[in-house]
N, C-alpha and C positions, 0 to 999 in steps of 0.2 A: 596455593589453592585457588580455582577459579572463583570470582566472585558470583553470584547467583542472582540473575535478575528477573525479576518479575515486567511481564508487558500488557497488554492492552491490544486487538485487535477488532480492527473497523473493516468490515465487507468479508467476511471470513468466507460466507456462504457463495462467493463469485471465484472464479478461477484462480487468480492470482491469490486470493485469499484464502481459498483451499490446502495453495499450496504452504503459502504462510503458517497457516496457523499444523499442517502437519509437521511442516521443518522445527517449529518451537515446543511440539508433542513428543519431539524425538529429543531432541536436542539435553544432553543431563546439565547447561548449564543455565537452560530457564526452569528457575525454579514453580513460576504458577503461569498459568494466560487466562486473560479475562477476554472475553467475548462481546461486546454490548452487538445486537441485533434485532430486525425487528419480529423473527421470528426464530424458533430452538433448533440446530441445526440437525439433533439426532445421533450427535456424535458424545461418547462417554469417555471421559478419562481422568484420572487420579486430580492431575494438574488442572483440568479446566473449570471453569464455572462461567456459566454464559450470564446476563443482563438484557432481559427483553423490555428494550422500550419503542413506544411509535415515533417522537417528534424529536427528529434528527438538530432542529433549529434550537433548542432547549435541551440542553441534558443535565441542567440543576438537581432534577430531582435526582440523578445518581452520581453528581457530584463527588459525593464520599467511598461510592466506590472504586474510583480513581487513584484514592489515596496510596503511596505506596511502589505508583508505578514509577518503574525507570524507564519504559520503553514505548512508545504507539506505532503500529505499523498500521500505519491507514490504506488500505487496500477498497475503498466501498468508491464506485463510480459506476456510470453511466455511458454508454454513447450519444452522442450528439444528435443522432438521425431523427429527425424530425421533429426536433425538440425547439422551442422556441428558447431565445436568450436568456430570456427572465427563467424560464425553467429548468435551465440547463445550468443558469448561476446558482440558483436555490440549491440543489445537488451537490455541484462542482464546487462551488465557492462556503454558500452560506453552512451547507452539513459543514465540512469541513475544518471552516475556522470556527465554529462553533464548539467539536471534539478538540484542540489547539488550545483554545481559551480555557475549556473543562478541564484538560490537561494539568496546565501550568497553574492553574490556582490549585489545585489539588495537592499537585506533587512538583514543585518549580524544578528547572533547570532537565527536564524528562530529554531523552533524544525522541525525536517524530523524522519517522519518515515516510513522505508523501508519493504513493506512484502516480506519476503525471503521465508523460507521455512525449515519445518523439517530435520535434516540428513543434513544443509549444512555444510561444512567443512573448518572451519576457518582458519587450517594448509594452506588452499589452495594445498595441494601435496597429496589427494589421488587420487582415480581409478576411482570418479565416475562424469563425467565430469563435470554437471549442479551442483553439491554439489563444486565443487572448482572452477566454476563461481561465484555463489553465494557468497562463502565466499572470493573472490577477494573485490567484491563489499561490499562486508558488512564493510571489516576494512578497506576499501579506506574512505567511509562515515563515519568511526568512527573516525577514522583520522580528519577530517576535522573539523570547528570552528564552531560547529553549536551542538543544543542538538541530537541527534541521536540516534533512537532507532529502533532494528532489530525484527520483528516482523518474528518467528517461528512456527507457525502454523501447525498440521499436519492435519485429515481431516477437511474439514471446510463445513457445511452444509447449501445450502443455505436460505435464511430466505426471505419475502416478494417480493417474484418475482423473485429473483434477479434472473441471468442465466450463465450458463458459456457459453463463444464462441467457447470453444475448444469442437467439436462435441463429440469424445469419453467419454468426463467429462460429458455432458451433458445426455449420455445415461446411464456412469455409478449411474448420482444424479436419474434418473429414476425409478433405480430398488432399490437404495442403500438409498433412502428419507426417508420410510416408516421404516427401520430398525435403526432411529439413536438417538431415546429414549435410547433403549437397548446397541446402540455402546458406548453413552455417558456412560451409568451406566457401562459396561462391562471396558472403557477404558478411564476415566474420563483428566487424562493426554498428551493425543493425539487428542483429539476433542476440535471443535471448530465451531460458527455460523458466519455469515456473519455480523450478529446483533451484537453480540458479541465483536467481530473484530471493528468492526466499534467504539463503544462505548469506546473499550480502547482507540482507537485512541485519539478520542475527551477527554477523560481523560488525555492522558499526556500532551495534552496544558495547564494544572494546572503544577505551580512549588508544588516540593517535593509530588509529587504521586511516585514515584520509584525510586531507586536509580541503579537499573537493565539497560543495555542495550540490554541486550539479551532478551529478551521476549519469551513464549513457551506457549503452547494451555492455562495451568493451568494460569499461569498468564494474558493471554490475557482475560480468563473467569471469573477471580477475579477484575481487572479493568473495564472490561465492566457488569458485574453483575447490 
């Protein structure tokens, strides 16, 4: 008999997280999904129960809602554009390990996995800012007591709905939707679905699916296949 596990998603209401949280509404071997966001997404279902809160930097006060979990799929980010450092860490870094730390005192040992992003930079020391945000946060959470895995993605197309909130992404999946047979077959190792994504996810809440933390489109498309 499968085990049942209960998760945790962050950024439900952005693209990848759409896709997320429908893959785990489907799926009969999560048994509940919690939602912490800063607003109600509008979506009803048996399994769900959302958690509205504003201050991403603090999440004490729902600490205990935590309790229980086995899984966080952190999906809640940002673009870079035009964002200054410090603002772009607050987001990128400081939300982040702040849900991490909520995490693991809650419920120890939980798997977290984090979507980063293609090109990030683990050195943390080169030139291209959001690339050495990214990889601040990547080995801060590898660091930490928990199973952790860094999901690298490069384009990611979206599947059943889902939508981005970042307006320019949303014009570019406009024109760029109907060409991504052809991207897939032309560049098999930089592509990636929202479907797809999602599924590895729910994959590595299996012990010894991978022994990888770094994850990249190929591997995300070979887990969620």
């Amino acid at each position: 008999m499968e085990t049942l596990v209960n998760v945790v998603v962050f950024g439900a209401s952005g693209m990848v997280g759409q896709g997320v949280l429908r893959a785990c509404l489907l799926d009969p071997a999560v048994d509940s999904v919690l939602v912490v966001g800063r607003r109600p997404l509008g979506v009803t279902h048996p399994k769900l129960t959302e958690v509205i809160h504003d201050d991403f930097t603090d999440l004490s006060a729902i600490g205990d809602r935590l309790t229980g979990v086995d899984a966080c799929f952190y999906c809640l980010g940002v673009s870079s554009a035009g964002m200054s450092e410090a603002d772009y860490t607050r987001v990128t870094y400081d939300f982040t390990l702040e849900a991490a730390r909520a995490l693991v005192a809650a419920s120890p040992g939980p798997t977290f996995t984090y979507v980063s992003g293609e090109g990030t930079d683990s050195t943390e020391q080169g030139r291209t800012m959001w690339a050495r945000v990214k990889g601040r946060t990547e080995n801060a959470l590898l660091a930490m007591p928990m199973n952790a895995y860094m999901f690298r993605p490069g384009y990611i197309q979206p599947r059943h709905g889902a939508v981005s909130r970042t307006r320019s992404y949303r014009v570019m999946y406009s024109f760029t939707s109907w060409l991504y047979p052809l991207l897939h077959r032309l560049v098999p190792a930089h592509t990636t679905t929202t479907e797809h994504l999602a599924r590895a996810m729910l994959a590595l809440t299996r012990p010894g699916v991978t022994e990888s933390r770094l994850l990249y489109s190929k591997d995300i498309n070979r887990l969620g296949a």
